[in-house]
GUKOL-95523 format. One record per atom (N, C-alpha, C, O): residue in three letters; x, y, z. Coordinates in pm, whole numbers, plus 50000, padded with zeros to 5 digits. Example, Ala and Ser with C-alpha at 12.3 -4.5 7.8 and 13.67 -1.06 7.14 Angstrom:
<recs>
ALA513194943150780;ALA512304955050780;ALA513204967050780;ALA514244966850846;SER512854977550708;SER513674989450714;SER512905000350787;SER513415011450804;
</recs>
This chain:
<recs>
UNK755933921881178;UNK756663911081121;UNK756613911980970;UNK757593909880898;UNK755733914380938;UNK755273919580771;UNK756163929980725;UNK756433929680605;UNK756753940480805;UNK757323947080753;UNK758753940280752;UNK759413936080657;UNK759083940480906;UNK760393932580916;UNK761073922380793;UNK762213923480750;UNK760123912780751;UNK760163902680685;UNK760473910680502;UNK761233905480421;UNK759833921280479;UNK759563928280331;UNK761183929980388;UNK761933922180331;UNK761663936280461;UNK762993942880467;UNK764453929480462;UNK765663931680454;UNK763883918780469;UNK764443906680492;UNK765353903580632;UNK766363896680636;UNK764743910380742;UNK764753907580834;UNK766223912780872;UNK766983905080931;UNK766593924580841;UNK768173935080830;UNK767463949380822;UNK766293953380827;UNK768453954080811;UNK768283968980856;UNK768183975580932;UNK768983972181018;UNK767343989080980;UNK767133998981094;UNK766253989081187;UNK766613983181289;UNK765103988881129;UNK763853984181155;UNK764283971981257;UNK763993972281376;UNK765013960881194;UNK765163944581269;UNK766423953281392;UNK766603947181498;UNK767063964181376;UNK768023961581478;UNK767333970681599;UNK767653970481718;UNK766453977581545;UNK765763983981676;UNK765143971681719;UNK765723964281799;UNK763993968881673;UNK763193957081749;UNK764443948481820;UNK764263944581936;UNK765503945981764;UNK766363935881868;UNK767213940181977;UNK767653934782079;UNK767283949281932;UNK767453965082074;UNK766933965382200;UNK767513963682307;UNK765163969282169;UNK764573967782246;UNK764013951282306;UNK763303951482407;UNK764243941182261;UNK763933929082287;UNK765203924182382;UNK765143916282476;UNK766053929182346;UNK767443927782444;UNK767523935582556;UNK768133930582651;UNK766983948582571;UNK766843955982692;UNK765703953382771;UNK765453959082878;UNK764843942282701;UNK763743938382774;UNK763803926182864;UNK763443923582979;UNK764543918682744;UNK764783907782798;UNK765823901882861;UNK765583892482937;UNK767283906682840;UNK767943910482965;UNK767983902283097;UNK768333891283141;UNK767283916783144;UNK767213916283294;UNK766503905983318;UNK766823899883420;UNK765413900783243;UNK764503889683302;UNK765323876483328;UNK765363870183433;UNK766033873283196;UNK766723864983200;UNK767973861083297;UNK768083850083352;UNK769093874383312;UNK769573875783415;UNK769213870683539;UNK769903862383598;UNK767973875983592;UNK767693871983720;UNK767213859483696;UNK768123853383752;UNK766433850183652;UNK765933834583611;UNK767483831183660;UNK767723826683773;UNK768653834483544;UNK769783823583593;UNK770363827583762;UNK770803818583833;UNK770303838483798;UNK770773840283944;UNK769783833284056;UNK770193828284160;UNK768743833684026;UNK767743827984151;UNK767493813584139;UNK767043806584229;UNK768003807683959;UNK767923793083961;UNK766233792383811;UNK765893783083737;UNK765703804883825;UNK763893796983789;UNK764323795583649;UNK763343792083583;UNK765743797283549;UNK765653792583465;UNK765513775483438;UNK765543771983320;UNK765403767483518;UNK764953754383552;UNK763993753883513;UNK763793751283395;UNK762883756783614;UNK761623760083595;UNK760963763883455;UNK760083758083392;UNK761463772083435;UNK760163779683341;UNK761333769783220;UNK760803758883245;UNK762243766783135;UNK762823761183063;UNK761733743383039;UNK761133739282940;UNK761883737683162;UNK760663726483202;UNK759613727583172;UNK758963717783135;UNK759113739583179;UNK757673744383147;UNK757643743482994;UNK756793736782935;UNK758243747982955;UNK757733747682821;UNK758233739682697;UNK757933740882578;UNK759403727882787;UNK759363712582772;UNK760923715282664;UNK761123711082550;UNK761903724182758;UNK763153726982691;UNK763573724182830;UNK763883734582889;UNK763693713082903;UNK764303710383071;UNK765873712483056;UNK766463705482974;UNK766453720583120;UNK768183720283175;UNK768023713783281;UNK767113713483364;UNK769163707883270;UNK769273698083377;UNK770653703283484;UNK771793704283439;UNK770373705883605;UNK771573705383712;UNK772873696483664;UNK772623686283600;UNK773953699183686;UNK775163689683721;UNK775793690783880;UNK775733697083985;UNK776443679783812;UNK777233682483994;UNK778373694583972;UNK779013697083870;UNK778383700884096;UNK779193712784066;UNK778373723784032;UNK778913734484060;UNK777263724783982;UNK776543734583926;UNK776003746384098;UNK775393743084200;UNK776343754084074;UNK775673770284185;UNK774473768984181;UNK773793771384082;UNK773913763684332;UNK772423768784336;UNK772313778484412;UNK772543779184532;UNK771793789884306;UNK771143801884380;UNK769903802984459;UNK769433812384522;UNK769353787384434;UNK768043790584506;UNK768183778984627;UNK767293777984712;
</recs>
């Protein structure tokens, strides 16, 4: 982050790290919204989405 931050948070450096933070995170996320646990874990850490009517439950 020290470096990131000297570079002002642009360049090679910030677009790899967001590269790999996007190929990481992704898929995780992906599946949370298909199975529904983005509910869950969103609640958890006291950012709750809330269902509507009409809304796809995958789970």
């Amino acid at each position: 982050m020290e470096i990131l931050g000297r570079d002002g948070f642009r360049g090679e450096r910030w677009k790899q790290l967001a590269r790999r933070q996007l190929e990481y995170g992704h898929p995780i996320v992906e599946s949370w919204l298909r199975t529904g646990k983005i509910f869950k874990h969103a609640q958890r850490y006291r950012r709750p989405v809330y269902r509507h009517v009409g809304d796809h439950d995958a789970g």
